[in-house]
C-alpha positions in Angstrom: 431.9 124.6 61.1 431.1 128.0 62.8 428.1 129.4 61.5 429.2 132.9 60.8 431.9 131.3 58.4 428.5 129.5 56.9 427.1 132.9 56.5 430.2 134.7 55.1 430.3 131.8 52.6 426.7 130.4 51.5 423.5 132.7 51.5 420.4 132.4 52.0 421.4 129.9 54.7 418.4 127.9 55.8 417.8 126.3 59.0 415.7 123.8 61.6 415.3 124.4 65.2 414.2 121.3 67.5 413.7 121.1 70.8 414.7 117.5 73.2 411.9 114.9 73.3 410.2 113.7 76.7 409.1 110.4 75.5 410.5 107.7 73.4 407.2 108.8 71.5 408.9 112.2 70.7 412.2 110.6 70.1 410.8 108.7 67.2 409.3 111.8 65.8 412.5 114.1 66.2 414.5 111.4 64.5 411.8 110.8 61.9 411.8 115.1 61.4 415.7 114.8 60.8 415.5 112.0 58.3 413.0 113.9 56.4 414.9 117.3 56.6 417.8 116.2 56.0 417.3 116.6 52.1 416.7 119.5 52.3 419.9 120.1 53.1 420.3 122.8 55.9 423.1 125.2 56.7 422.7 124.1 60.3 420.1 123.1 62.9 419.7 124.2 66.3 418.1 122.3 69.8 416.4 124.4 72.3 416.4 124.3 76.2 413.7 123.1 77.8 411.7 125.9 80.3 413.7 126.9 82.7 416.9 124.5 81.4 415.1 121.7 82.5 416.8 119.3 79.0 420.6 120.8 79.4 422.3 117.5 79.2 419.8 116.4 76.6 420.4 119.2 74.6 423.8 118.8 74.6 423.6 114.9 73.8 421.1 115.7 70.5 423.3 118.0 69.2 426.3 115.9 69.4 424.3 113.2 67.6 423.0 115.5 64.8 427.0 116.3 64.0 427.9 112.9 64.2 425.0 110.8 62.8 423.6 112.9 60.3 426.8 115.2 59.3 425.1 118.6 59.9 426.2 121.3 61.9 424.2 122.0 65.1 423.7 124.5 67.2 423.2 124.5 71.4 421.1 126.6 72.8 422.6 127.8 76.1 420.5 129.4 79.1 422.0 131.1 82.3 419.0 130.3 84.3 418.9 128.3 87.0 422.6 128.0 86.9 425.8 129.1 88.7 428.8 130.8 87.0 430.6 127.2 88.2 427.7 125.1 86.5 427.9 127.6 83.0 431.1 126.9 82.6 430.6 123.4 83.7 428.3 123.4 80.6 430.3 125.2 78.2 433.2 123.0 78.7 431.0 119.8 78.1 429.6 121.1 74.8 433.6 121.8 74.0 434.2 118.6 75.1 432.2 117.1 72.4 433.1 119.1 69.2 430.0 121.6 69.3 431.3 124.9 67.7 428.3 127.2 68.1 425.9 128.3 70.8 423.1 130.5 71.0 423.4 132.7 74.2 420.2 133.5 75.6 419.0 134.4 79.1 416.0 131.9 79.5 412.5 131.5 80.4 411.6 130.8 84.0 411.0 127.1 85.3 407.9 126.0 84.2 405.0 127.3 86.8 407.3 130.2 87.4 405.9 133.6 85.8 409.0 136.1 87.2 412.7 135.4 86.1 414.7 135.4 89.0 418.6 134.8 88.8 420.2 131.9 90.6 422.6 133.6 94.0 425.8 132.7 92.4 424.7 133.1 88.6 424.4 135.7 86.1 421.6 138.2 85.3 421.8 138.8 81.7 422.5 137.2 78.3 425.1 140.1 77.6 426.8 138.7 80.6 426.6 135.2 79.0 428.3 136.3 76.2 431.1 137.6 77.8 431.4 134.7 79.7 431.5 132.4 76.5 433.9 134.6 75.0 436.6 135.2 77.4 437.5 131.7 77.9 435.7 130.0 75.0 436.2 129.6 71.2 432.6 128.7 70.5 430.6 131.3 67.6 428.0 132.6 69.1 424.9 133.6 68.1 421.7 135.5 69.8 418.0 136.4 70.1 416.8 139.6 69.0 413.0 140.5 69.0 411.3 142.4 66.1 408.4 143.3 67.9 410.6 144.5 70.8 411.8 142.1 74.1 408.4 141.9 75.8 410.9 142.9 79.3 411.9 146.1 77.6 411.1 149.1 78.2 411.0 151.0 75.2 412.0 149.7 71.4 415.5 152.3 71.8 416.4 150.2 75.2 415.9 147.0 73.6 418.2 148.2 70.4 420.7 149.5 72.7 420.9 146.4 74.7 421.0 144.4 71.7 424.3 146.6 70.6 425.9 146.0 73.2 425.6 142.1 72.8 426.8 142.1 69.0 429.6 144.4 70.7 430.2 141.4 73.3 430.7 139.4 70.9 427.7 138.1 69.1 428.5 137.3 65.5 425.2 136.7 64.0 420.9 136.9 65.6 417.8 134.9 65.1 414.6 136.4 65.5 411.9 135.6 67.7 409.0 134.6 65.0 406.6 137.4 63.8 403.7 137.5 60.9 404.7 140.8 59.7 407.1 141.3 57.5 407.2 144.9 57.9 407.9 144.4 61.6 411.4 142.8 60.4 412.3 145.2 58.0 412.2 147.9 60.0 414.0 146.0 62.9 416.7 145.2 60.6 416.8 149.2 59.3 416.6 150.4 62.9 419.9 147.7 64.0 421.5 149.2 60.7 421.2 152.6 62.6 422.5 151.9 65.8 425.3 150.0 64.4 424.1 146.5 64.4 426.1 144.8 61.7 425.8 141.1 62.1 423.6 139.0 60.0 420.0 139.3 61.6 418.5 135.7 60.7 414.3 136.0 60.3 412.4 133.7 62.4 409.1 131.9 61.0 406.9 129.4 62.6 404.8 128.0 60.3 401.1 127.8 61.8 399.6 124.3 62.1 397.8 124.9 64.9 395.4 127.6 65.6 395.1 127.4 69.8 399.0 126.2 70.0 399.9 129.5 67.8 397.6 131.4 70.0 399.0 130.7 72.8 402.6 131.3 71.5 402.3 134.4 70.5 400.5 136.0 73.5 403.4 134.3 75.6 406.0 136.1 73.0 403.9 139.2 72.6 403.6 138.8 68.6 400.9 140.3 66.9 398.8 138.7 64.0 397.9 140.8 60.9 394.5 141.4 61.7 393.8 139.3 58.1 395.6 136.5 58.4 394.4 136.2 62.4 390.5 136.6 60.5 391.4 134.0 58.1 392.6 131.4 61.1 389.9 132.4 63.0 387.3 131.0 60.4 389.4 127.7 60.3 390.2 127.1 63.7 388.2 124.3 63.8 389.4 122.4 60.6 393.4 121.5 61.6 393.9 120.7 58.0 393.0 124.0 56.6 394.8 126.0 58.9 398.0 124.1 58.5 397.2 124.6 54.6 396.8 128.5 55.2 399.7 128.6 57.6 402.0 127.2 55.0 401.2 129.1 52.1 401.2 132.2 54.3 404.5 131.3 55.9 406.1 130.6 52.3 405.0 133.8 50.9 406.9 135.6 54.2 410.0 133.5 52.8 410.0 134.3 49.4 409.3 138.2 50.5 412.0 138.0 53.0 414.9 136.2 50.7 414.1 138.7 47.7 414.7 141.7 50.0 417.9 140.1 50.7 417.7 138.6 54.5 420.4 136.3 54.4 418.0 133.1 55.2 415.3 131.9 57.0 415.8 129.8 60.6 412.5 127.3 60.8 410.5 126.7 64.0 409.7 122.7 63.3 408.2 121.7 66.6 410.3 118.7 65.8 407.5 117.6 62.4 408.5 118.3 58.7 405.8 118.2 56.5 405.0 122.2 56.9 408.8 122.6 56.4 409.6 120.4 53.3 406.7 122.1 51.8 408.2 125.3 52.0 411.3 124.6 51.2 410.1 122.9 48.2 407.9 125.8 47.3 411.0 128.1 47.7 413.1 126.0 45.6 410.2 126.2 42.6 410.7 129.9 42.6 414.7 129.2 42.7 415.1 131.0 45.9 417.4 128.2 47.1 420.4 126.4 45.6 419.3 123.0 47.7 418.1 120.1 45.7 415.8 117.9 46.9 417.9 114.2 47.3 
């Protein structure tokens, strides 16, 4: 099912991203994470690339099996880095090939040990060049990143709204934002889009915090700023990983139920392929009946 028909239809939508395992180790835990989840009935899931592309094939072969094995709709994501205009489409008609209707167009990180993105000679520079690519010859949906606290490569928050136009008018039919700990920061993103003309559904991004040095690290890389609070209130537990992941859930849950009753139309989940911080709050949303799921 294409998720903008899932949006048109059933909202709030709720959703999982994963990302490919490297070890039959991380295997176990990603299918262990979609067992759990699976009660919780999501609108769809989505599977990352790895740095640089390096899991395309795996990427491709988990979200097949999501569809097929556990009858939820998944979502690619799809990179242009590292890659040809031959070996996209090369791509594209692969994930056609096996009955994935949606893809999330994004440009990419460098290869890992790489700090500058540099295109491949025979590929494409942009994600708005991605989408048009997808689109011309393609019947996938597609959905895209947009960045609340402004693309860290932008140079000013009017360029990166602009550019962010132009992909919705490429063809874009819904975004997902990179994760943030502000809420404010995503209201006036969404007010700002309104102005410019963005009209697609703009899907909030949260990353529960489990981890005080992994989240650390994250966010420097993504360039999203902690509520100088909620960063002192980590700080003081960064030693005890059980209390943060206890504060980084209840703070993440009360982002939810902030961002569902001013009407975002759902809340895409950054699992790091584990669902205990998850299930928790999606069963603390469902005790404030912000959510229609039941647990099974």
């Amino acid at each position: 099912m294409r998720i903008e028909q899932i949006l048109d239809e059933r909202q709030p939508v709720f959703s999982f991203e994963f990302y490919p395992p490297k070890t039959p180790d991380g295997e176990a835990n990603l299918r262990a994470a979609l067992d759990d989840l699976k009660d919780d009935q999501p609108a769809f899931v989505s599977v990352t690339y790895g740095a640089g592309g390096s899991t395309r094939e795996k990427t491709v072969e988990i979200v097949k099996s999501i569809k097929q094995d556990y009858d939820i709709e998944a979502m690619a994501h799809f990179s242009l880095v590292g890659q040809s205009v031959d070996g996209l489409r090369r791509q594209l008609d692969e994930i056609a090939e096996a009955g994935i209707d949606n893809v999330l167009a994004l440009r990419g990180d460098p290869p890992q040990g790489e700090s500058e993105w540099i295109a491949h000679p025979d590929g494409l520079h942009y994600s708005i060049e991605l989408i048009e690519l997808i689109k011309s010859d393609y019947e996938f949906c597609v959905g895209a990143a947009c960045f609340p606290e402004v693309h860290p490569d932008a140079p000013s928050p009017e360029d990166d709204l602009h550019y962010l136009k132009r992909k919705v008018d490429a063809g874009a039919s819904f975004l997902i934002t990179q994760l943030f700990f502000d809420n404010q920061d995503y209201f006036n993103f969404v007010e700002d889009a309104r102005a410019v003309g963005i009209d697609v559904p703009i899907i909030p991004g949260i990353w529960p915090v489990t981890n005080y040095t992994q989240i650390k690290r994250i966010a420097e890389l993504c360039k999203s700023r902690f509520p100088d609070r909620f960063e002192a209130e980590l700080e003081a537990r960064k030693d005890d990983l059980g209390a943060v992941s206890d504060l980084g859930v209840a703070y993440a849950t009360l982002q939810c139920i902030e961002l569902i009753g001013k009407s975002a139309p759902g809340i895409h989940f950054y699992t790091l392929n584990r669902s205990p911080a998850t299930r928790a709050i999606m069963a603390a949303l469902r005790s404030w009946g912000l959510t229609a799921v039941a647990p099974a």
